[in-house]
C-alpha positions in Angstrom: -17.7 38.7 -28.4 -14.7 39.5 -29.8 -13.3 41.8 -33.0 -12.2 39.0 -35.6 -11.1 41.1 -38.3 -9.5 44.9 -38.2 -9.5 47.0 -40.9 -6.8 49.8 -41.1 -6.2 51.9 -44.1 -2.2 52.3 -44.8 -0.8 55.7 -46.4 3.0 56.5 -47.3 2.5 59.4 -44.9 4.6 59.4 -41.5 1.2 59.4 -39.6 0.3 56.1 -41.1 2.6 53.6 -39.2 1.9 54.3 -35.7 -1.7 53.7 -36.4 -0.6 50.4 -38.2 0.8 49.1 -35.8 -2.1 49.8 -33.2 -3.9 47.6 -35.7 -1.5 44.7 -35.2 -1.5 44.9 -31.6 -5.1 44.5 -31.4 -5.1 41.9 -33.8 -3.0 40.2 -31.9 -5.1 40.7 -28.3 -8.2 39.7 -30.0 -6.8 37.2 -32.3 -8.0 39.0 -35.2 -7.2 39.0 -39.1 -5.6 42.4 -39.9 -7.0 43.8 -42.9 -4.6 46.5 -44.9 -6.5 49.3 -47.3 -4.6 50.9 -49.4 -6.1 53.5 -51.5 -5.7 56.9 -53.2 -7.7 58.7 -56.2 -6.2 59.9 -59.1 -6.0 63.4 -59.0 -7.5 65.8 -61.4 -4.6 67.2 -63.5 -3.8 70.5 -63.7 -2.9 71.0 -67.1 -0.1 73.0 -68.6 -0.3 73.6 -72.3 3.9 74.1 -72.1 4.1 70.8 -70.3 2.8 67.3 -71.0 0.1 65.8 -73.2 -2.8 65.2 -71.7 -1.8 61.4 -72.0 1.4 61.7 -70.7 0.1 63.3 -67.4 -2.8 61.1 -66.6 0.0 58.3 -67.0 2.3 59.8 -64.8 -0.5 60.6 -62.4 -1.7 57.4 -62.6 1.7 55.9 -62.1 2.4 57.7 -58.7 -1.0 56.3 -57.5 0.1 52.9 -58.3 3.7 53.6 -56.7 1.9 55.1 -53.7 0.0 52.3 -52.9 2.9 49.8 -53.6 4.7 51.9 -50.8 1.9 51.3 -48.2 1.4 47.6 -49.0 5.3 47.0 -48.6 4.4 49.5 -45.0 1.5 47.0 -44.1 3.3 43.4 -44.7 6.5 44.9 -42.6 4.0 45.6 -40.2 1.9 43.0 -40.0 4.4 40.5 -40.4 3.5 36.7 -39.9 0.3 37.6 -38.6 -3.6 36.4 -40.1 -3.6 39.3 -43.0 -4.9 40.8 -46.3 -4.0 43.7 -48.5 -6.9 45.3 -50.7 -5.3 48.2 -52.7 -7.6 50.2 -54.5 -7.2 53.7 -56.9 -10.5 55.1 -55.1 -11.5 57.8 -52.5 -10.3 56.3 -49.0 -13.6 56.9 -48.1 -14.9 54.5 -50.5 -12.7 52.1 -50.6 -12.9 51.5 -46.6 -16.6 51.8 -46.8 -16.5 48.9 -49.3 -13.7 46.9 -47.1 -15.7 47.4 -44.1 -18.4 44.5 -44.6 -15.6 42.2 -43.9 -14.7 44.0 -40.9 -15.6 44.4 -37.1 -13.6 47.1 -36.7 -11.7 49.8 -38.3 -8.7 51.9 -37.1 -8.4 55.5 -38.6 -6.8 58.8 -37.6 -7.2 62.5 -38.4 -4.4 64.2 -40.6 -2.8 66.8 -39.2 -4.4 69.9 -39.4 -4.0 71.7 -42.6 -3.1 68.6 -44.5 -6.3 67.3 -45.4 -6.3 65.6 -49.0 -9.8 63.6 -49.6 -7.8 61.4 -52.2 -4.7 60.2 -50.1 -6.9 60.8 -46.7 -10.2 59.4 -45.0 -12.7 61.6 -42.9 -12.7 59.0 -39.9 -16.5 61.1 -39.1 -17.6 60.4 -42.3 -16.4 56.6 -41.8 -18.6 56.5 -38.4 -21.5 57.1 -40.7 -21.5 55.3 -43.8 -20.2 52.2 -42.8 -22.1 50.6 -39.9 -18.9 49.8 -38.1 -17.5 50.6 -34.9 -14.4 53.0 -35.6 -11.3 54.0 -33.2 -9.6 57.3 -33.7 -6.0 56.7 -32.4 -4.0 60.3 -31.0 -1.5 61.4 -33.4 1.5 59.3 -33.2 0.2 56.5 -30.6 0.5 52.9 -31.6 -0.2 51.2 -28.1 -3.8 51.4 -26.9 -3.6 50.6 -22.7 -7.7 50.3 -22.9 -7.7 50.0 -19.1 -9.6 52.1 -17.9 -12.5 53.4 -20.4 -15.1 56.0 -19.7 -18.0 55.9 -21.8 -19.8 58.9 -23.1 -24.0 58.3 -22.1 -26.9 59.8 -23.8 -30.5 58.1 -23.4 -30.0 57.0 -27.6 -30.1 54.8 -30.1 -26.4 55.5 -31.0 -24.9 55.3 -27.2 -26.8 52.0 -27.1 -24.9 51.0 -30.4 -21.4 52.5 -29.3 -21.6 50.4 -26.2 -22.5 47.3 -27.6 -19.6 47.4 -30.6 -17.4 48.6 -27.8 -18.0 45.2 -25.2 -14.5 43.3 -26.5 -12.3 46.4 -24.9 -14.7 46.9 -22.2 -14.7 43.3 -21.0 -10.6 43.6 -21.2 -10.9 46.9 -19.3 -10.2 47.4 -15.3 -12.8 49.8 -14.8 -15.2 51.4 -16.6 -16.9 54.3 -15.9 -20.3 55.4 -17.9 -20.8 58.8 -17.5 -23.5 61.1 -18.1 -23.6 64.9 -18.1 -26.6 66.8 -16.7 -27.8 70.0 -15.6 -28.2 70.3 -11.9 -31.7 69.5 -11.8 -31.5 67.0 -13.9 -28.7 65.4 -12.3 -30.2 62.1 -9.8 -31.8 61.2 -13.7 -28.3 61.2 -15.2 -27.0 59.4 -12.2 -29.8 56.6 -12.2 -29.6 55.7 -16.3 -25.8 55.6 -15.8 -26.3 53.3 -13.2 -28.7 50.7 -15.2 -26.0 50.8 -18.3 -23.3 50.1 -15.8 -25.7 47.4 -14.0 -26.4 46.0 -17.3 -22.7 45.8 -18.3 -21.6 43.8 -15.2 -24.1 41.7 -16.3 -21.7 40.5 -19.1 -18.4 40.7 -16.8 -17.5 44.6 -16.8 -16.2 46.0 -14.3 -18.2 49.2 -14.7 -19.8 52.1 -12.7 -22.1 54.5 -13.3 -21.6 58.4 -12.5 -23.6 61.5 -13.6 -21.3 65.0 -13.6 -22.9 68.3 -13.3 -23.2 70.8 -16.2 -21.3 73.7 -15.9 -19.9 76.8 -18.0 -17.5 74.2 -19.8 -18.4 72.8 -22.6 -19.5 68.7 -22.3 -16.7 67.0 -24.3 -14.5 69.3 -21.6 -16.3 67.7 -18.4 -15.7 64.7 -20.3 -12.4 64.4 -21.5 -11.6 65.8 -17.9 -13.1 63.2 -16.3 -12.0 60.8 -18.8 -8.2 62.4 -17.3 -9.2 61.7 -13.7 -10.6 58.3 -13.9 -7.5 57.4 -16.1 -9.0 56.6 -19.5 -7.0 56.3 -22.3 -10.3 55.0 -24.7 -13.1 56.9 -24.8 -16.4 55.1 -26.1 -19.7 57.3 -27.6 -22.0 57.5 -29.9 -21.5 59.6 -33.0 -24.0 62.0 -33.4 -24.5 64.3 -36.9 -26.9 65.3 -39.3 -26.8 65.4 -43.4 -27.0 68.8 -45.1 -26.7 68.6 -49.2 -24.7 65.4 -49.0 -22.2 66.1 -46.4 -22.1 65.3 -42.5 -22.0 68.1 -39.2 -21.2 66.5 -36.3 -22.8 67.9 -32.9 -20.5 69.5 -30.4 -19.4 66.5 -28.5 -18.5 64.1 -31.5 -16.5 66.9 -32.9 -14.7 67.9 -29.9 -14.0 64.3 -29.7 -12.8 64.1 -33.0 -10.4 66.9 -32.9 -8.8 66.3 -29.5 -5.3 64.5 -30.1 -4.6 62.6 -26.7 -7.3 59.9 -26.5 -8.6 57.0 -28.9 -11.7 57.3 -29.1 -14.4 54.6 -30.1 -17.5 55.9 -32.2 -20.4 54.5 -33.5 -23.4 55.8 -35.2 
């Protein structure tokens, strides 16, 4: 198995190319169509009775989308270059518009905004993106456009969504040195952790991995810290796990460990719901 198409959505903002370019390179490892999204909603207008007609400000407004976007294609096709591409441009919530891109892709590549620059027209929620659209999605580190992906440790919990995170991770894993599934447990409940790490690790050198199994002890730290430490020890630059959340009046969230994974900024990170 192998990703044959890689979605990436494309801003004009400087956090956009690095994460671009990520795309390419894995389009180019897995031999993969790149698939550029470029997409921004019209904001509401604030209106100004001394200013514009309301006419003349939805045009402008909806002339700056149109420029925007024009901006990240020309940013995508210098990227992508010569390679197997397509450009959807769309005047939409990201959100949306990836959602809707997404059922002709195997996987996407998003990022977080920096913090305090959140804008849900210009900007996807790469949670949200776990979610709605039944895709594996990577979270590249702010500014990172080469994933290594040689060593991987993989987040385990006895679930339906760590069973899905590892199977739509298997392409990097199988490209991976080592692999190291990892479970965290209290100390009683540790030789459990150990043994069901163990059978996911068995079960991936079944397919080629070279993977291990490990459980690590619960202690005052928090578990995306025992993680991501562990993830630092072992050498990981990809972290793989299951995204875990629940819906509350139409919005998503996220458990402790998805969120902490989401908000750190020195690993990609591979969820799936």
């Amino acid at each position: 198995m192998d990703y044959k198409s890689i979605l990436v959505h494309v801003e004009t903002t400087r956090e956009a190319e690095p994460r671009v370019r990520c795309a390419a390179d894995l389009a180019d490892r897995f031999g993969a169509c790149i698939i550029g999204c470029g997409s921004e909603m019209i904001p509401m207008p604030v209106y100004d009775p001394m200013a514009l007609t309301d006419g003349e400000l939805m045009t402008e407004l909806v002339e700056r989308v149109d420029d925007h976007l024009a901006q990240s294609q020309v940013i995508f096709e210098r990227i992508a270059g010569n390679r197997d591409r397509r450009w959807v441009g769309e005047r939409s919530m990201p959100d949306e518009a990836l959602n809707m891109a997404a059922r002709a892709a195997d996987l996407i590549v998003t990022s977080r905004p920096p913090k305090g620059q959140e804008d849900p027209t210009r900007n996807e929620d790469p949670g949200l993106l776990v979610v709605i659209t039944g895709r594996p999605v990577l979270v590249t580190p702010p500014g990172q456009d080469y994933l290594h992906g040689n060593y991987v440790l993989v987040c385990w919990k006895d679930s339906r969504e760590s069973r899905r995170a590892v199977a739509d991770a298997l392409p990097f894993l199988l490209k991976a040195k080592g692999v190291l599934v990892a479970e965290v447990a209290p100390p009683g409940e540790l030789s459990g952790a150990c043994k069901r790490a163990d059978e996911v690790a068995e079960s991936l050198r079944r397919h080629g991995v070279s993977a291990q199994g490990e459980g690590l002890i619960k202690d005052e730290r928090r578990t995306a810290t025992i993680l991501l430490d562990r993830a630092s020890t072992f050498g990981a630059d990809l972290v793989v796990s299951g995204g875990y959340g629940r819906s509350r009046l139409g919005e998503w969230a996220f458990g402790g460990v998805t969120k902490s994974l989401l908000d750190q900024t020195e690993r990609f990170v591979l969820l799936s719901h």
